[in-house]
C-alpha positions in Angstrom: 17.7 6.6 12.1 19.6 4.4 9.7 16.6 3.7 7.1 17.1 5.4 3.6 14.3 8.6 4.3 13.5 9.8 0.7 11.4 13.2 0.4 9.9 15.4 -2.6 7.1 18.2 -3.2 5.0 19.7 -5.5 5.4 23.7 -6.1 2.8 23.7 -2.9 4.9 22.3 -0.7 8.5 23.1 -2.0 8.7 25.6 1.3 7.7 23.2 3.8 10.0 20.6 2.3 12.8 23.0 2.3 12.1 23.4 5.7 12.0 20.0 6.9 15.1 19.2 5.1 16.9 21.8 7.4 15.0 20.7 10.3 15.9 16.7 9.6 19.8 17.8 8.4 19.9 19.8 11.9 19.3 16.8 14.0 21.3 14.7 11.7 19.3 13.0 9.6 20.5 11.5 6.3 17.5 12.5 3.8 17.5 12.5 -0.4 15.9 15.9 -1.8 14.2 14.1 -5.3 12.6 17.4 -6.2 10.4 19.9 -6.7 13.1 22.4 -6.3 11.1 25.9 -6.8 8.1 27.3 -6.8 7.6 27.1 -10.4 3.9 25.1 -10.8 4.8 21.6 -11.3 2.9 18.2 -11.2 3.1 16.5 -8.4 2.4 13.3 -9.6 5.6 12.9 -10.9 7.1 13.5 -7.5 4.7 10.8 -6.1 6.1 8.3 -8.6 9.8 9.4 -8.1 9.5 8.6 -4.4 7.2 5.7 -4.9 9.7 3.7 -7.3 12.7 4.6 -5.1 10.4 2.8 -1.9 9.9 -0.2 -4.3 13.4 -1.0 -5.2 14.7 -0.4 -1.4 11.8 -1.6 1.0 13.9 -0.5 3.9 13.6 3.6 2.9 10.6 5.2 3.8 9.6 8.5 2.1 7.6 12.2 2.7 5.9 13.9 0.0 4.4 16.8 0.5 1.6 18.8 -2.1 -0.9 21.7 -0.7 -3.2 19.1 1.0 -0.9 16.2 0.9 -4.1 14.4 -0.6 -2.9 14.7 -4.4 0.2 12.9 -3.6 -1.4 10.1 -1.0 -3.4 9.3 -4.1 -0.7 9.1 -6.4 1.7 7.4 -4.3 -0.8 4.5 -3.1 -1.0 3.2 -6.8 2.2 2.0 -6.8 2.6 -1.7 -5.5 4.2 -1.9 -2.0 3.5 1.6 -1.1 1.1 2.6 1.9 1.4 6.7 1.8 -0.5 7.9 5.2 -1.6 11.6 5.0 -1.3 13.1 8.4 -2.6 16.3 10.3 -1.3 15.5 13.5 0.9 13.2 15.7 -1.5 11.0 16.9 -2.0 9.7 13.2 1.5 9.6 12.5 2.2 7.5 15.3 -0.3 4.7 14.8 0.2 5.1 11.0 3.5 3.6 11.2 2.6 1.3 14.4 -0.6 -0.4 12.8 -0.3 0.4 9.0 3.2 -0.2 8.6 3.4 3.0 6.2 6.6 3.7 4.1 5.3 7.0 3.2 4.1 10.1 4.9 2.0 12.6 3.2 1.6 16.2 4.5 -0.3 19.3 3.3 1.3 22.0 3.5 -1.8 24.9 3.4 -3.1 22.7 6.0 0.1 22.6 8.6 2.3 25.1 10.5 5.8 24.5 10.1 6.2 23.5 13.9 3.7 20.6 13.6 4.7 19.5 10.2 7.9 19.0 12.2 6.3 17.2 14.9 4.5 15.2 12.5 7.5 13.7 10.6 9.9 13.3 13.8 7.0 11.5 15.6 6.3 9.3 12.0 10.2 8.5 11.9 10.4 7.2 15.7 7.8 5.3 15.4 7.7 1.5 14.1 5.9 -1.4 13.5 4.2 -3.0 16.3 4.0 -6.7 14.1 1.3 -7.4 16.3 -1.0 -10.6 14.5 -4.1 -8.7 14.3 -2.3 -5.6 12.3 -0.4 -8.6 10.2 -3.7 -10.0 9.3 -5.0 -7.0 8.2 -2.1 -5.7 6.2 -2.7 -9.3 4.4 -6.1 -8.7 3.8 -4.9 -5.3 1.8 -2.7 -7.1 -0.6 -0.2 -9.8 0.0 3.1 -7.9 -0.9 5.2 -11.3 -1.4 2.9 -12.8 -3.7 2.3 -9.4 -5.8 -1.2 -9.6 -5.2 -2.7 -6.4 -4.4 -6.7 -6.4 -3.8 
């Protein structure tokens, strides 16, 4: 995985992402802690941003943010211009996530997932791509044309 991969938590999630970043960092993968890094109650909107803003300026990175239902931070993320945050319970939605939505961001929960599907999750989100098919073009288009900077 050469992309840039980008992650960040709320206090909800700081153990779950300090467990992913040892699972991605044992198989290898190059990965940017941007914070929270305790447990100490935090807002996890400014997480969302941090990771949203880095995903603007490099369109090639993709991110994982992670809050105590991952909803929190799939709202905050998605307000930003270019970003398409997914939140994700299981692989199946991971998969087509990035194969149909073309998402840069993947959102977890962390009261709602073990740590072995968590795992799962991300390593099924990160191996999976685009599938550019015309029909999933068309209806990226139809959510906001990214090149023009209209967003509907």
């Amino acid at each position: 995985m050469s992309r840039r991969i980008l992650i960040a938590a709320d206090h909800a999630g700081y153990l779950l992402k300090q467990r992913l970043l040892e699972f991605l960092e044992a198989k290898e993968v190059d990965v940017t802690d941007l914070g929270c890094y305790s447990e100490e109650p935090v807002d996890y909107p400014v997480y969302a941003d941090a990771v949203a803003r880095e995903i603007q300026a490099d369109p090639l990175a993709v991110g994982i943010l992670i809050c105590g239902t991952g909803i929190g931070m799939s709202i905050a993320a998605n307000k930003h211009f270019g970003v398409r945050a997914a939140l994700c319970h299981d692989t199946y939605a991971a998969q087509k996530t990035r194969e149909h939505n073309d998402s840069n961001i993947l959102c977890l929960g962390a009261r709602c997932l073990g740590y072995g599907l968590a795992e799962a999750i991300v390593l099924t989100w990160l191996q999976s791509s685009f599938g550019n098919a015309d029909d999933h073009l068309r209806r990226l288009a139809m959510i906001g044309d990214l090149e023009a900077g209209v967003k509907h």
